[in-house]
Every structure is written in C-alpha cells, then in structure tokens.
Kinemage of the C-alpha trace (Angstrom):
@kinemage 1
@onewidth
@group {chain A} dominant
@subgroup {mainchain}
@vectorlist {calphas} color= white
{ca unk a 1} P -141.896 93.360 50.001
{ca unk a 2} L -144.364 94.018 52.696
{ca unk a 3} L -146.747 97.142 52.191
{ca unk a 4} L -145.355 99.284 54.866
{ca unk a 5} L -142.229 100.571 54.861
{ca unk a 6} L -142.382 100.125 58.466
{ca unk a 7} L -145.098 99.447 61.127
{ca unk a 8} L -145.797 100.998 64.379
{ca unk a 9} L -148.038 99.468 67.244
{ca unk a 10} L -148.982 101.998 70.492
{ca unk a 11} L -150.288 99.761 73.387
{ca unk a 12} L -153.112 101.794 74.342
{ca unk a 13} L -154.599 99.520 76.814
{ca unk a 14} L -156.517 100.726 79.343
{ca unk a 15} L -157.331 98.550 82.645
{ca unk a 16} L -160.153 98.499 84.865
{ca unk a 17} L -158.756 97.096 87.601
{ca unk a 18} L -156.558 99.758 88.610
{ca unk a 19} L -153.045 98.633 87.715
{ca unk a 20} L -150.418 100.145 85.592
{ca unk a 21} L -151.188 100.872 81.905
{ca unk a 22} L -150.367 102.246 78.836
{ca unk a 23} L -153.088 104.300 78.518
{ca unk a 24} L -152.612 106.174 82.393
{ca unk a 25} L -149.686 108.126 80.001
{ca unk a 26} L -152.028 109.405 77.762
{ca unk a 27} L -151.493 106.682 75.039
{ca unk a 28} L -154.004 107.303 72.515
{ca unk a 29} L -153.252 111.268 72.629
{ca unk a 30} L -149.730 110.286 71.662
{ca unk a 31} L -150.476 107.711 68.917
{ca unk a 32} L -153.054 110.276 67.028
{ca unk a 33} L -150.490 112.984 67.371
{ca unk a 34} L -148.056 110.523 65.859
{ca unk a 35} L -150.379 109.434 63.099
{ca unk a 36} L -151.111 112.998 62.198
{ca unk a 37} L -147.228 114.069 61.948
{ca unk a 38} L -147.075 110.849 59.802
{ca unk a 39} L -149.474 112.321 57.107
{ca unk a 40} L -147.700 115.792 57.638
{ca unk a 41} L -143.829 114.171 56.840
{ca unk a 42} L -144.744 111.504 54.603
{ca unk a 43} L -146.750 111.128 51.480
{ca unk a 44} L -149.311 108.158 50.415
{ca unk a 45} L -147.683 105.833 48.464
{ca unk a 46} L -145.130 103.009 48.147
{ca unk a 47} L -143.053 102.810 51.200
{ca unk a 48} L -145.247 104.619 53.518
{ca unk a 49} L -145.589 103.900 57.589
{ca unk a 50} L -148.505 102.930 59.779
{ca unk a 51} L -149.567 103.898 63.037
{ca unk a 52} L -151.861 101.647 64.531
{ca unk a 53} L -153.662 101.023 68.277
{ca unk a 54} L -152.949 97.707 69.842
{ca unk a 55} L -154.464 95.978 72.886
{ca unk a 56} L -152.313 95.210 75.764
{ca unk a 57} L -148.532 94.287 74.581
{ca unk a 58} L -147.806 93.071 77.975
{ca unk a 59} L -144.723 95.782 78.468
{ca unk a 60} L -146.723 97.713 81.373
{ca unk a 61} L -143.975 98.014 83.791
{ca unk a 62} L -142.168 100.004 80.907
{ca unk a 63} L -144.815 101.673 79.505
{ca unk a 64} L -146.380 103.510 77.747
{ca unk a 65} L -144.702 101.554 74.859
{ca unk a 66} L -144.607 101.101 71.088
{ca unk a 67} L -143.328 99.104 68.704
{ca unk a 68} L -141.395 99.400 65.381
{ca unk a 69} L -142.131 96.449 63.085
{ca unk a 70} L -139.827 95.155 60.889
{ca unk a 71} L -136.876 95.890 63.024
{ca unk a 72} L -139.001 95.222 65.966
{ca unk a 73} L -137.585 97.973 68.444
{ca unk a 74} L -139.487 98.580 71.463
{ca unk a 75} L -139.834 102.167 72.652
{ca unk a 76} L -141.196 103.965 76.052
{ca unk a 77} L -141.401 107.915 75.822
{ca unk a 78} L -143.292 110.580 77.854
{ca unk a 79} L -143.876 113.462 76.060
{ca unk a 80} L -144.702 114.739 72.302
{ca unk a 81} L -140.987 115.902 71.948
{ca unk a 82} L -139.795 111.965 72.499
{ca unk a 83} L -142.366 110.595 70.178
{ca unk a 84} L -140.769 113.505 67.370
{ca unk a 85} L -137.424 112.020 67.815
{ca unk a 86} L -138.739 108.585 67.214
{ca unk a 87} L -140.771 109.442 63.944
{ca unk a 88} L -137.482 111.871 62.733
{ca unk a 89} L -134.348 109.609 63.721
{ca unk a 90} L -136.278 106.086 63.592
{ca unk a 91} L -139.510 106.450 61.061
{ca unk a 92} L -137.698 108.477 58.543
{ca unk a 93} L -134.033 107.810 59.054
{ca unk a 94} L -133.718 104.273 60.123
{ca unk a 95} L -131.934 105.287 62.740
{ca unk a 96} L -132.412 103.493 66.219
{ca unk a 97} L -133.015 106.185 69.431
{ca unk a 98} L -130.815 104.558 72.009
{ca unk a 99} L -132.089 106.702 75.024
{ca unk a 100} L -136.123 105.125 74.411
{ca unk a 101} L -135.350 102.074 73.783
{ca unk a 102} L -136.617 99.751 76.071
C-alpha cells in the first residue's frame, strides 16, 4: 500500500523566456492554499494526501495544471473556489470533477 492515500503534483514552473506557464496563474499561491486546506480537512496519519511542487509537467497550453496520483487525473482550474471542489469531490470523496478535467 503506498504511503499516501493519494498524491497531488502542481506544475509551478515558471519560464524565463516569456512563454506560457503554470506559474503566470499564480501556481504556487494555489498549491500552498491547497496544502494548508489539506492540514485543515485531514488529519496526520495513515491514508493521508500530499501536495507537492513539480517542475514543468509539459501541460502549458492547459495550464495551470495538477495532477492526482494514483488515479492519475489531470486538472486545470483558475480560482481558489475550483481548487475547493477538487480537494472536497476528488481528495476526500474519490470523486472525479468532470468540468476541470483536462
């Protein structure tokens, strides 16, 4: 059984040469606000979730984008509100959010 319950990866890549990225949508804002609603919702312990930073995950022309490991679904979102609906329907439910996935 792997340690996580489930996995989540936020490309927060940031380019220097000008072209689309992750991190133009505010990226790492939105994966510490997700890792902090994390610790609110769910306590330390067996079958707990990480949120982690990844480099570039090569989605740009969707992004921003994260990832949901096992089930490896592939969101976009814009906003706090779409990143809540993730963590409540997906994170904690297991339920897939058909309108971010990408």
């Amino acid at each position: 059984m792997s340690h996580f319950k489930r996995h989540v990866f936020f490309c927060t890549n940031q380019r220097t040469n000008g072209e689309a990225c992750c991190q133009d949508h505010q990226a790492n804002e939105m994966r510490a606000y997700a890792k902090e609603r994390m610790k609110e919702l769910v306590p330390k312990g067996e079958g707990r979730m990480r949120i982690n930073s990844a480099g570039c995950l090569d989605r740009c022309e969707k992004g921003p984008v994260l990832v949901v490991y096992p089930e490896a679904v592939w969101y976009t979102y814009t906003d706090k509100a779409d990143i809540d609906e993730i963590i409540n329907e997906h994170l904690l439910h297991g339920r897939v959010v058909e309108r971010l996935k990408i």
